[in-house]
ZARO-913298 format. One record per residue: residue number from 1; residue in three letters; y, z, x of N, C-alpha, C in turn. Coordinates in pm, whole numbers, always signed. Example, Ala and Ser with C-alpha at 12.3 -4.5 7.8 and 13.67 -1.06 7.14 Angstrom:
BEGIN
+-----+-----+---------+--------+--------+----------+--------+---------+---------+--------+--------+
!   k !   r ! n_north !   n_up ! n_east ! ca_north !  ca_up ! ca_east ! c_north !   c_up ! c_east !
+-----+-----+---------+--------+--------+----------+--------+---------+---------+--------+--------+
!   1 ! ALA !    -569 !   +780 !  +1319 !     -450 !   +780 !   +1230 !    -330 !   +780 !  +1320 !
!   2 ! SER !    -225 !   +708 !  +1285 !     -106 !   +714 !   +1367 !      +3 !   +787 !  +1290 !
+-----+-----+---------+--------+--------+----------+--------+---------+---------+--------+--------+
REM end
This chain:
BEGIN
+-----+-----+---------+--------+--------+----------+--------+---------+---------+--------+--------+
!   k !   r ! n_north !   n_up ! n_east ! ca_north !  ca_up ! ca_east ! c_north !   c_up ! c_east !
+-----+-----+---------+--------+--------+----------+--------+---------+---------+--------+--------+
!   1 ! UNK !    -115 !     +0 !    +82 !       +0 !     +0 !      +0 !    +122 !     +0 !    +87 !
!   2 ! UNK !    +169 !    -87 !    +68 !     +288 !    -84 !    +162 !    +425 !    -10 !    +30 !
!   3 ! UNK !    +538 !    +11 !   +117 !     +602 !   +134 !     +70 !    +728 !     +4 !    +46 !
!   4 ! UNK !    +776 !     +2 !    -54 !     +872 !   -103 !     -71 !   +1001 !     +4 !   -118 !
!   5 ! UNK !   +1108 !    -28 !    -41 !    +1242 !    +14 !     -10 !   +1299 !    -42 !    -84 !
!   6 ! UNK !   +1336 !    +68 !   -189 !    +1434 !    -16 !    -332 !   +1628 !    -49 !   -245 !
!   7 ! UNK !   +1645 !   -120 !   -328 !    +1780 !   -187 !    -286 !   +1832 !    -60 !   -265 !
!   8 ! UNK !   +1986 !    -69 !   -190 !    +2080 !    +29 !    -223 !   +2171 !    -35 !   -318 !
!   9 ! UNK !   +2146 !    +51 !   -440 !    +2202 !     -5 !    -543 !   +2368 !    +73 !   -546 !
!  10 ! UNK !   +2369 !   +185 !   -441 !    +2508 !   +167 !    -492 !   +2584 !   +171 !   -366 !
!  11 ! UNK !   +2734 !   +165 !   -444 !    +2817 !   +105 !    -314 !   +2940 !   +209 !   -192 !
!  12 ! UNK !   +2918 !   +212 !   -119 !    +2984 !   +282 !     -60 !   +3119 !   +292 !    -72 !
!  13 ! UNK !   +3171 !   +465 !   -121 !    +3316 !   +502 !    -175 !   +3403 !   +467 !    -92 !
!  14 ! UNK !   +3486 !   +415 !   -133 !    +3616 !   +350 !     -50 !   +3650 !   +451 !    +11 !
!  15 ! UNK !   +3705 !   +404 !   +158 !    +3754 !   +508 !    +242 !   +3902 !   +550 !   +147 !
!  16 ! UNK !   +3929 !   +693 !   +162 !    +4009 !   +767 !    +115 !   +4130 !   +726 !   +224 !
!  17 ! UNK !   +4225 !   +643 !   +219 !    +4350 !   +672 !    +305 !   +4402 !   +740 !   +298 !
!  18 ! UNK !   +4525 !   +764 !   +337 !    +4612 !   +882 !    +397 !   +4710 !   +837 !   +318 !
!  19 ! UNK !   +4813 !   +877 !   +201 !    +4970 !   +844 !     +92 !   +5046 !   +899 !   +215 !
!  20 ! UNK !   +5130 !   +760 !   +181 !    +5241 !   +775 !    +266 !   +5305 !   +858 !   +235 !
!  21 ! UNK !   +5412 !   +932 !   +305 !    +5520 !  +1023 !    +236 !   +5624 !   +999 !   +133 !
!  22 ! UNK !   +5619 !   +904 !    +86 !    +5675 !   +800 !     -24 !   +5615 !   +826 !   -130 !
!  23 ! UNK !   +5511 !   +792 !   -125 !    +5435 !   +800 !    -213 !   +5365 !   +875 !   -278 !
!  24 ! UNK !   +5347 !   +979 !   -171 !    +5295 !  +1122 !    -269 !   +5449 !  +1194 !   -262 !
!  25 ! UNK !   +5576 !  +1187 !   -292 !    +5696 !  +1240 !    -359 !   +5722 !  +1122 !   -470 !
!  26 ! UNK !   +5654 !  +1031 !   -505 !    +5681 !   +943 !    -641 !   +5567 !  +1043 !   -725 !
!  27 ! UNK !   +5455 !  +1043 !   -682 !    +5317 !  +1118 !    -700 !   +5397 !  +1231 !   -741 !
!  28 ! UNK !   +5424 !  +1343 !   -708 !    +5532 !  +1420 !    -724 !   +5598 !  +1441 !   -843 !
!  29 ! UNK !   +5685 !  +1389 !   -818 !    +5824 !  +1363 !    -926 !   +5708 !  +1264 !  -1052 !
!  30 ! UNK !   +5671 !  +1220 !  -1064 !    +5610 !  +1160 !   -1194 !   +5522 !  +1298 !  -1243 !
!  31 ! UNK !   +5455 !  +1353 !  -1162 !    +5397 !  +1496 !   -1211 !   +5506 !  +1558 !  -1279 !
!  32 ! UNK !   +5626 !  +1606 !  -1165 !    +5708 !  +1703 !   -1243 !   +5792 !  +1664 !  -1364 !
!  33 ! UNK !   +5818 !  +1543 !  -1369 !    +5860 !  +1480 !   -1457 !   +5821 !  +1509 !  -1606 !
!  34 ! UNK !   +5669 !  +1476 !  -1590 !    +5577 !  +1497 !   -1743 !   +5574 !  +1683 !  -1762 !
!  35 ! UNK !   +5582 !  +1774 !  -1642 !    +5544 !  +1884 !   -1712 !   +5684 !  +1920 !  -1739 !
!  36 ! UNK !   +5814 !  +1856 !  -1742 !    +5944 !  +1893 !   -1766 !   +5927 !  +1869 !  -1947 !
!  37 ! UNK !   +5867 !  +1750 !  -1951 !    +5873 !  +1690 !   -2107 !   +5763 !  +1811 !  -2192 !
!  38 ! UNK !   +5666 !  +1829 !  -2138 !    +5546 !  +1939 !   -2177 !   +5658 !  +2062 !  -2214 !
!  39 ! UNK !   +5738 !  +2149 !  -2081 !    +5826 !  +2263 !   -2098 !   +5910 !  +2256 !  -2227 !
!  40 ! UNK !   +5968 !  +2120 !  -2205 !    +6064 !  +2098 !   -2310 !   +6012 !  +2105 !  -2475 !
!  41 ! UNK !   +5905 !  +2030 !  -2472 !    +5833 !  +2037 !   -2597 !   +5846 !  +2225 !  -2652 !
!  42 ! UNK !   +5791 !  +2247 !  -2544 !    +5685 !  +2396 !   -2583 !   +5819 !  +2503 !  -2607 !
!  43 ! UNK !   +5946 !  +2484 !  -2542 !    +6065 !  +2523 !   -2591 !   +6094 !  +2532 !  -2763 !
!  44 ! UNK !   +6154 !  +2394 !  -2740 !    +6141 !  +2342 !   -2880 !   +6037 !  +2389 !  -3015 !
!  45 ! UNK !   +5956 !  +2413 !  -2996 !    +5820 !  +2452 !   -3052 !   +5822 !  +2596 !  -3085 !
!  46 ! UNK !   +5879 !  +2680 !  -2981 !    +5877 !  +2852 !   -2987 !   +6007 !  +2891 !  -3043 !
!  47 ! UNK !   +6114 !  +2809 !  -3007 !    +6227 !  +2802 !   -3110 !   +6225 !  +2779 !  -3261 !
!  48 ! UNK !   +6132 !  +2674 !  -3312 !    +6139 !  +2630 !   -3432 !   +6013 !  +2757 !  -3502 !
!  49 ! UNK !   +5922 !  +2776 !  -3419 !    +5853 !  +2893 !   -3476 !   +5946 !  +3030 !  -3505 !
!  50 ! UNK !   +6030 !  +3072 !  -3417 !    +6108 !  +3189 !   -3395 !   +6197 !  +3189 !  -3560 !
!  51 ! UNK !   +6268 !  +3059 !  -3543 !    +6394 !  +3053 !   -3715 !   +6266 !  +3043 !  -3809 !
!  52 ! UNK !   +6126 !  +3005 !  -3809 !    +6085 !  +2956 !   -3948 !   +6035 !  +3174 !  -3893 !
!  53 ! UNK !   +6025 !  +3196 !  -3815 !    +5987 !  +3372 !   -3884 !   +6072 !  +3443 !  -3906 !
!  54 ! UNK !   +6233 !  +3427 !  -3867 !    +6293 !  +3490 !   -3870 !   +6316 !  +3478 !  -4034 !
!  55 ! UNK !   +6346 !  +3365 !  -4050 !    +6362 !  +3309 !   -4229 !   +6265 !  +3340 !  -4268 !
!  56 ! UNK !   +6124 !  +3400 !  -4261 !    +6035 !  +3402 !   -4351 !   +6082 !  +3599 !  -4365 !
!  57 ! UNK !   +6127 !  +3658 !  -4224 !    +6149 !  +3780 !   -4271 !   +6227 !  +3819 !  -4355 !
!  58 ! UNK !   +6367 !  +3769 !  -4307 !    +6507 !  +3812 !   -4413 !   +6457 !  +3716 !  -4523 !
!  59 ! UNK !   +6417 !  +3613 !  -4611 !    +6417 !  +3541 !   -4671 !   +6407 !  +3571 !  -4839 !
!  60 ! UNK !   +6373 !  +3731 !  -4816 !    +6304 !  +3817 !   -4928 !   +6468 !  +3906 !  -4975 !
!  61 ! UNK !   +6553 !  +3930 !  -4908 !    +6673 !  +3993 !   -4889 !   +6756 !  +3905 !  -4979 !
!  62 ! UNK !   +6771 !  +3983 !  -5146 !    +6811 !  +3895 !   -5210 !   +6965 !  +4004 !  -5272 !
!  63 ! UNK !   +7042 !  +3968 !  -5347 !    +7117 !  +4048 !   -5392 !   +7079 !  +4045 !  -5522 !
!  64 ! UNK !   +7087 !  +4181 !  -5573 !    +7050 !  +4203 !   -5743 !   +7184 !  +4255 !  -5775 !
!  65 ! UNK !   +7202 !  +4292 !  -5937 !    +7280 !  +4310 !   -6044 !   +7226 !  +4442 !  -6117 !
!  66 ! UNK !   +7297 !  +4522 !  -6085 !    +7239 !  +4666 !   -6207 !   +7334 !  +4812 !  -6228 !
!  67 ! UNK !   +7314 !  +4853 !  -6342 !    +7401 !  +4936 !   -6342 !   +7459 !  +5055 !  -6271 !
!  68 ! UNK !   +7328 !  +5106 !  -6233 !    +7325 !  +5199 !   -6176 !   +7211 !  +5230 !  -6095 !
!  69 ! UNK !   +7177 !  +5285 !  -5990 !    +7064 !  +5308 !   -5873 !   +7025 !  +5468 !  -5864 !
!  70 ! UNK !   +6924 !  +5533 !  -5916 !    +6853 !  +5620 !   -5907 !   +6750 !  +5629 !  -5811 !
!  71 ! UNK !   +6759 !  +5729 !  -5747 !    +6707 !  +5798 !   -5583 !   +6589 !  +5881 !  -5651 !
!  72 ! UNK !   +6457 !  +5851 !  -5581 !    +6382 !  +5974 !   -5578 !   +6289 !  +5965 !  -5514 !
!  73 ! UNK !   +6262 !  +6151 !  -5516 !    +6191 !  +6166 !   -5421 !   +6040 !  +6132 !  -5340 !
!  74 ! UNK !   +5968 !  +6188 !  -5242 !    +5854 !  +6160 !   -5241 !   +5762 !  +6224 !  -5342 !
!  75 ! UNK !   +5805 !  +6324 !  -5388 !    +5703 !  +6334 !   -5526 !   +5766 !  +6299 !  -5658 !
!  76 ! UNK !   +5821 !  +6152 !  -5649 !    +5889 !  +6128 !   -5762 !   +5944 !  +6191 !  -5846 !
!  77 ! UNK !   +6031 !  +6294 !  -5789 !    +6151 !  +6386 !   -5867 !   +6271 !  +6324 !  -5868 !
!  78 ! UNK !   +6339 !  +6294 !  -5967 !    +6474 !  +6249 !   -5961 !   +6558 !  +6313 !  -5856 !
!  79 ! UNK !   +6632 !  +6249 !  -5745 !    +6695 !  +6293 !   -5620 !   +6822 !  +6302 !  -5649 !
!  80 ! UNK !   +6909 !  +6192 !  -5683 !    +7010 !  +6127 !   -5689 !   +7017 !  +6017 !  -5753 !
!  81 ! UNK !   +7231 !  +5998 !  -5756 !    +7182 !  +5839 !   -5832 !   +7337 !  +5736 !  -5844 !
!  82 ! UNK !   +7353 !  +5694 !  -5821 !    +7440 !  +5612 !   -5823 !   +7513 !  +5537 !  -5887 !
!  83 ! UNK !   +7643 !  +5582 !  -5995 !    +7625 !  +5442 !   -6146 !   +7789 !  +5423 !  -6125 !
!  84 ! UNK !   +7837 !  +5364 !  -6219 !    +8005 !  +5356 !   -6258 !   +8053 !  +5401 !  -6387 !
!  85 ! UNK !   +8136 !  +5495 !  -6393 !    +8187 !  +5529 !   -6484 !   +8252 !  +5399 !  -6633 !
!  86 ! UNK !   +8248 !  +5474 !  -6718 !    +8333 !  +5364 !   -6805 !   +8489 !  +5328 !  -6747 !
!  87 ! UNK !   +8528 !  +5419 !  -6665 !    +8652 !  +5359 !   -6624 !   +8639 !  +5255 !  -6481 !
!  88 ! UNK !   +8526 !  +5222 !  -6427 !    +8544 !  +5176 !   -6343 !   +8491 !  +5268 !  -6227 !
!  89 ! UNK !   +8498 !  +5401 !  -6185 !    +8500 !  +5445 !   -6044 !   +8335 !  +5477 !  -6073 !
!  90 ! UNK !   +8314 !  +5470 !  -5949 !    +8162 !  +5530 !   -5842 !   +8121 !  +5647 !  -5846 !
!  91 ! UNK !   +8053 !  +5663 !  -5847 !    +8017 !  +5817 !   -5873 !   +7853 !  +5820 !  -5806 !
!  92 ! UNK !   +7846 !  +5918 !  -5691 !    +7763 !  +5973 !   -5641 !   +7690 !  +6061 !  -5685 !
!  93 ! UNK !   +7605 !  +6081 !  -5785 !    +7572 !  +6201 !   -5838 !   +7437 !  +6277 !  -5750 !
!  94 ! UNK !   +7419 !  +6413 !  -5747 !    +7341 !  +6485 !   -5673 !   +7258 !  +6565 !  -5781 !
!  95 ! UNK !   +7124 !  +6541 !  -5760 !    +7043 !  +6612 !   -5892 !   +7002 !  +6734 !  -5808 !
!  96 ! UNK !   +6922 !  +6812 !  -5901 !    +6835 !  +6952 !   -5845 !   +6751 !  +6961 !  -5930 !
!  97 ! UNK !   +6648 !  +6984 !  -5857 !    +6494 !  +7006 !   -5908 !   +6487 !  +6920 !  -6035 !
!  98 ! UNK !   +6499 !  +6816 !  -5997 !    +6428 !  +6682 !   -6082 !   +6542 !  +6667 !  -6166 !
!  99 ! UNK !   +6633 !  +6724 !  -6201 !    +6749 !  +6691 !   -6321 !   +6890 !  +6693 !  -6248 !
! 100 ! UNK !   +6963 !  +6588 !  -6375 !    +7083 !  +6546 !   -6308 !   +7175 !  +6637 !  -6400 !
! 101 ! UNK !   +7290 !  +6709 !  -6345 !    +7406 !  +6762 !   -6473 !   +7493 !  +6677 !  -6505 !
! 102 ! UNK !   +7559 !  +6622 !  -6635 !    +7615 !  +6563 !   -6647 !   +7769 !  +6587 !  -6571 !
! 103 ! UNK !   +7822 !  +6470 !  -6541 !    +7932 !  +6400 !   -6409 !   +8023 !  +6490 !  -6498 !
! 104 ! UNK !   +8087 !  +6571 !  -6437 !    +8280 !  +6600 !   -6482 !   +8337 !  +6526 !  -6516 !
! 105 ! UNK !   +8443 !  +6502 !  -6603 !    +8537 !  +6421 !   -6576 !   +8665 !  +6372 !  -6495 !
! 106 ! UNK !   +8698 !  +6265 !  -6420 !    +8786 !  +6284 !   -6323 !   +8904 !  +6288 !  -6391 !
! 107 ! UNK !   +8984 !  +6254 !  -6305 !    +9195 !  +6223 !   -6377 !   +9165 !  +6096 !  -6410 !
! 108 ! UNK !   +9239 !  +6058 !  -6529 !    +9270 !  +5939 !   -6583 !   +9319 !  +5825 !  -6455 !
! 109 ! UNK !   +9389 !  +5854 !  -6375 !    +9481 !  +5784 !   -6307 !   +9437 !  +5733 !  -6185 !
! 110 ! UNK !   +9316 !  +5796 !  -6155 !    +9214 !  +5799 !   -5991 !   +9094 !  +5680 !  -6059 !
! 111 ! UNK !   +9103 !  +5560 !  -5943 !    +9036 !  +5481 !   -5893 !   +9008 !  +5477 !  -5782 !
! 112 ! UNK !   +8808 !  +5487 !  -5753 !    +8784 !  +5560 !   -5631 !   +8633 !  +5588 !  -5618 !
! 113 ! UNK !   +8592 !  +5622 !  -5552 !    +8476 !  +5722 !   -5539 !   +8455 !  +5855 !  -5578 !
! 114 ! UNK !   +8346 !  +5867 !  -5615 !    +8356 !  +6056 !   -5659 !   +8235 !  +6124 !  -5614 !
! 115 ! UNK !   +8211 !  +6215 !  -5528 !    +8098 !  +6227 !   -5494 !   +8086 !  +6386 !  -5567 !
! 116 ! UNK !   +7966 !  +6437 !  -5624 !    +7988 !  +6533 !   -5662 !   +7839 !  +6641 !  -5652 !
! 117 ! UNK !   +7895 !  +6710 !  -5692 !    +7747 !  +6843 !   -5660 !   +7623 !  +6831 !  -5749 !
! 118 ! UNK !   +7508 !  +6929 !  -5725 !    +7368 !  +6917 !   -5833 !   +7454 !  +6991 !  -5958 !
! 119 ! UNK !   +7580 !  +7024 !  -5911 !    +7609 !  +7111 !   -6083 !   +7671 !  +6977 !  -6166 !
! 120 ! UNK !   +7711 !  +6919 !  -6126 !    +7806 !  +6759 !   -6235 !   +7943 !  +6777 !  -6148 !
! 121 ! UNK !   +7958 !  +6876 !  -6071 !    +8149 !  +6925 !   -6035 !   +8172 !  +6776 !  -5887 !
! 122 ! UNK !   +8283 !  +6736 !  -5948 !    +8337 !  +6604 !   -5833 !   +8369 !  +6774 !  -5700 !
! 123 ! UNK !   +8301 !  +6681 !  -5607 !    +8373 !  +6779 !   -5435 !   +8416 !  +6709 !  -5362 !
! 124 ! UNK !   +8430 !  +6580 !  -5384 !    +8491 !  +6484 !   -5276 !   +8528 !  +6344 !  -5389 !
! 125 ! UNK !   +8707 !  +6319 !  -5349 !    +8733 !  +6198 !   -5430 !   +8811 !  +6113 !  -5307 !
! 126 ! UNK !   +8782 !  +5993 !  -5338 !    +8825 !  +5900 !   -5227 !   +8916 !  +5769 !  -5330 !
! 127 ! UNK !   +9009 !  +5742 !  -5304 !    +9042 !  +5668 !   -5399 !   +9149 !  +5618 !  -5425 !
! 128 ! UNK !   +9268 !  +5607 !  -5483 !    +9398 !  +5616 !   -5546 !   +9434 !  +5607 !  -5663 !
! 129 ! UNK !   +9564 !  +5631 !  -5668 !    +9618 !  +5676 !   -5814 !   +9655 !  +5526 !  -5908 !
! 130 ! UNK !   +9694 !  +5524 !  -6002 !    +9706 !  +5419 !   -6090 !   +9861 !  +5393 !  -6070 !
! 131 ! UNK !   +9917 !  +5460 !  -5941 !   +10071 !  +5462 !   -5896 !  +10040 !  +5386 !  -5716 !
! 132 ! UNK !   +9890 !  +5338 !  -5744 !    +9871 !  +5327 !   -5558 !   +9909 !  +5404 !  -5473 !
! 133 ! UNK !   +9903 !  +5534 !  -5489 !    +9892 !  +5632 !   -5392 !   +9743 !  +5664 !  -5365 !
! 134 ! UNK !   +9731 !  +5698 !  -5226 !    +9613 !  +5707 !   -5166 !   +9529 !  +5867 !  -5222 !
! 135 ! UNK !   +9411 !  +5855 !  -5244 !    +9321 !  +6014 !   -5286 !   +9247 !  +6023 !  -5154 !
! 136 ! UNK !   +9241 !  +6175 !  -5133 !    +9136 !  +6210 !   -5018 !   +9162 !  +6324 !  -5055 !
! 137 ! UNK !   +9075 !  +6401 !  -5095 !    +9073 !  +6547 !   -5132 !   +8898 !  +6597 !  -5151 !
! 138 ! UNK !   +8896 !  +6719 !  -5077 !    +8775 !  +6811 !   -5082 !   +8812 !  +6879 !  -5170 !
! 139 ! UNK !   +8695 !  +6889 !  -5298 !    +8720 !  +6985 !   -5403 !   +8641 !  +7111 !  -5381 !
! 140 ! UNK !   +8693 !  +7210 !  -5433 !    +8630 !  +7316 !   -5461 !   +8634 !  +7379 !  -5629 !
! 141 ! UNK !   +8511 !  +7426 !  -5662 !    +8521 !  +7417 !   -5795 !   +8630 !  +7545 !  -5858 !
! 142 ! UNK !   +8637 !  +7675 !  -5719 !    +8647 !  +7766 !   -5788 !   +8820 !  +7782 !  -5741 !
! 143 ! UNK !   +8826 !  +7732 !  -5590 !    +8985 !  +7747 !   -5559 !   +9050 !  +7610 !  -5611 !
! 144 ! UNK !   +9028 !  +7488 !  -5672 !    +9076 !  +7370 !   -5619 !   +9047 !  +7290 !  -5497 !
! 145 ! UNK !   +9182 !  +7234 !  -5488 !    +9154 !  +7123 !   -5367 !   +9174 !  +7202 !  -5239 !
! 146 ! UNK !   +9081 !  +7204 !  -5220 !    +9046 !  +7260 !   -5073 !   +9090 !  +7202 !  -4947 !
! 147 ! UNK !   +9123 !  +7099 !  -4924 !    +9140 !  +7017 !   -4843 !   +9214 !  +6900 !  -4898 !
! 148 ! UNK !   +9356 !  +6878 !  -4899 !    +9425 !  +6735 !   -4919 !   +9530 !  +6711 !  -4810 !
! 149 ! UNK !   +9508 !  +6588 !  -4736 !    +9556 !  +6582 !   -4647 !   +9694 !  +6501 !  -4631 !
! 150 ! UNK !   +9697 !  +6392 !  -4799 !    +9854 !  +6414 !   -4807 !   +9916 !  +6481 !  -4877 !
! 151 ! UNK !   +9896 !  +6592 !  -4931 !    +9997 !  +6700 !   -4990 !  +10078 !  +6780 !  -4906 !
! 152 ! UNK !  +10061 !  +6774 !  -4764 !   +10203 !  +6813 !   -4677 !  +10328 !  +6655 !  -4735 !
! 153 ! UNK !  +10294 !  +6561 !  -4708 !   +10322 !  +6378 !   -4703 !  +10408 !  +6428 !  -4879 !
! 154 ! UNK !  +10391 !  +6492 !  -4935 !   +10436 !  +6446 !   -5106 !  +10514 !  +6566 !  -5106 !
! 155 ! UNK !  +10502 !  +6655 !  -5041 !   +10599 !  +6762 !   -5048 !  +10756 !  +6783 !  -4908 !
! 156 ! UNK !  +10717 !  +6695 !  -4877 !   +10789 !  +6667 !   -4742 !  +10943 !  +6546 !  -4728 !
! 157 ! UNK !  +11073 !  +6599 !  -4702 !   +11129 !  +6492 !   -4748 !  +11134 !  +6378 !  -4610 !
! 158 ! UNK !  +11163 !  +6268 !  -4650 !   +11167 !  +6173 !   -4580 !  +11291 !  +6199 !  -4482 !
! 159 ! UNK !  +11207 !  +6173 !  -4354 !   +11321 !  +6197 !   -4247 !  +11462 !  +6113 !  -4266 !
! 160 ! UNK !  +11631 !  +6173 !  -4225 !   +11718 !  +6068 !   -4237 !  +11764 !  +6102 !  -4080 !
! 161 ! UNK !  +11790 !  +5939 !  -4070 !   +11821 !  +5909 !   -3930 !  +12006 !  +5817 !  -3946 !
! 162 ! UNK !  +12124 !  +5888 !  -3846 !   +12196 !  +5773 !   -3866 !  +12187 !  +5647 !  -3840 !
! 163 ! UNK !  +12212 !  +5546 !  -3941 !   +12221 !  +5373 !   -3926 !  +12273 !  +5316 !  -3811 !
! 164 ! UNK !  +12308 !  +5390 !  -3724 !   +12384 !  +5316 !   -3611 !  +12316 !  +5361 !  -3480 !
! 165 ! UNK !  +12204 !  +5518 !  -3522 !   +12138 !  +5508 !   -3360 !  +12004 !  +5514 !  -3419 !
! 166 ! UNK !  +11911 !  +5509 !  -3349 !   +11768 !  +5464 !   -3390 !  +11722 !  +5602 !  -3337 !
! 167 ! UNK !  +11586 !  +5659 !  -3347 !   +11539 !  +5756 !   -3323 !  +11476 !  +5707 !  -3147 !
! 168 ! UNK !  +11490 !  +5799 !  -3048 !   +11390 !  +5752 !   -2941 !  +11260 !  +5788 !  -2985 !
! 169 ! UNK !  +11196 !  +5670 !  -2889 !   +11034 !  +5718 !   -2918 !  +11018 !  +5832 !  -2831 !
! 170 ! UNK !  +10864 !  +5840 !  -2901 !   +10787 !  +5980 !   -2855 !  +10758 !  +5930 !  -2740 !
! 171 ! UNK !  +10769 !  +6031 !  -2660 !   +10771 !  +6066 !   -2541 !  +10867 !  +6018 !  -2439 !
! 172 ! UNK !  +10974 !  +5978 !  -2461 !   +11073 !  +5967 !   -2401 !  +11132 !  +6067 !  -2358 !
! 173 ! UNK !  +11203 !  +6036 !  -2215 !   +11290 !  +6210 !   -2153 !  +11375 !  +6189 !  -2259 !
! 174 ! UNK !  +11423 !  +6137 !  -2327 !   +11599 !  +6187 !   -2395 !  +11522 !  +6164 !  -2556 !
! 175 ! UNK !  +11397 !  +6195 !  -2584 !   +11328 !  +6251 !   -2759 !  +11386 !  +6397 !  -2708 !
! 176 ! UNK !  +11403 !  +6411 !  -2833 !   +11453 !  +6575 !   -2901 !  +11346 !  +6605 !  -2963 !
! 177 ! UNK !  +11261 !  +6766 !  -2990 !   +11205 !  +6783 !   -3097 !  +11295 !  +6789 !  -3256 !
! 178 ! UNK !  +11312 !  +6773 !  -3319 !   +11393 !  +6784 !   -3452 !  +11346 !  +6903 !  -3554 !
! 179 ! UNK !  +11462 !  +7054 !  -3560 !   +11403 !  +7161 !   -3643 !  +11319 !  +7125 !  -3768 !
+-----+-----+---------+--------+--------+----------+--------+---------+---------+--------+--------+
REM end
């Protein structure tokens, strides 16, 4: 039996040359080129994901219409509550042990806020008068207004200065204190 030597059927791999330095910086730059377009994509992509979640979060954030907003607690006890008077003003109301007392009535003339105690009594009015004078007063139920900070301002007369010299400012060497 003689031993028969199959062809060489295959062909010997081209010698590998050496890229000029030309040519592997085209080699190069065509690489970096495509992963610039890849970056850019994948930008684009994490951006447009980012607004469609951001919009899917706030997207629920709607404004409603209602009369009034009642607070309560974790064992569903009436807390508080929030409504508007028939005249218009706000009113903060503060309940106790599950019940609300009915709101005081304010002054006719006050447009404002009213924040008031678990008894119904206003302790804080924020607001003004139906003359546009400003309200800020801490109430107390048993002394009054406890705190008003322009009732020095309404009892106080308006400074007069002569028309021909002006007052110096504060802190000037030649301000006077004035008795």
């Amino acid at each position: 039996m003689s031993e028969e030597v199959a062809p060489d059927t295959e062909e010997p791999a081209p010698s590998a040359t050496p890229l000029t330095l030309e040519e592997r910086i085209a080699y190069l730059e065509a690489q970096n080129e495509g992963l610039k377009r890849v970056g850019l994509l994948g930008l684009v992509l994490v951006l447009m994901l980012g607004a469609i979640l951001v919009h899917q979060t706030y997207s629920d954030l709607r404004t409603s219409t209602t009369r009034a907003v009642t607070l309560l607690s974790d064992q569903d006890q009436l807390s508080a509550a929030i409504t508007v008077d028939p005249q218009g003003r706000t009113q903060f109301l503060q309940a106790r042990y599950g019940t609300m007392a009915s709101a005081a009535n304010l002054p006719d003339g006050f447009r404002g806020y009213a924040f008031y105690d678990s008894d119904g009594v206003p302790r804080v009015m924020i607001g003004e008068t139906s003359e546009k004078h400003t309200v800020f007063q801490v109430l107390d139920p048993v002394r009054g207004a406890a705190f008003d900070p322009f009732e020095d301002v309404k009892s106080a007369p308006a400074p007069k200065t002569a028309p021909d010299k002006a007052p110096a400012p504060q802190g000037s060497p030649t301000a006077k204190p004035t008795p």
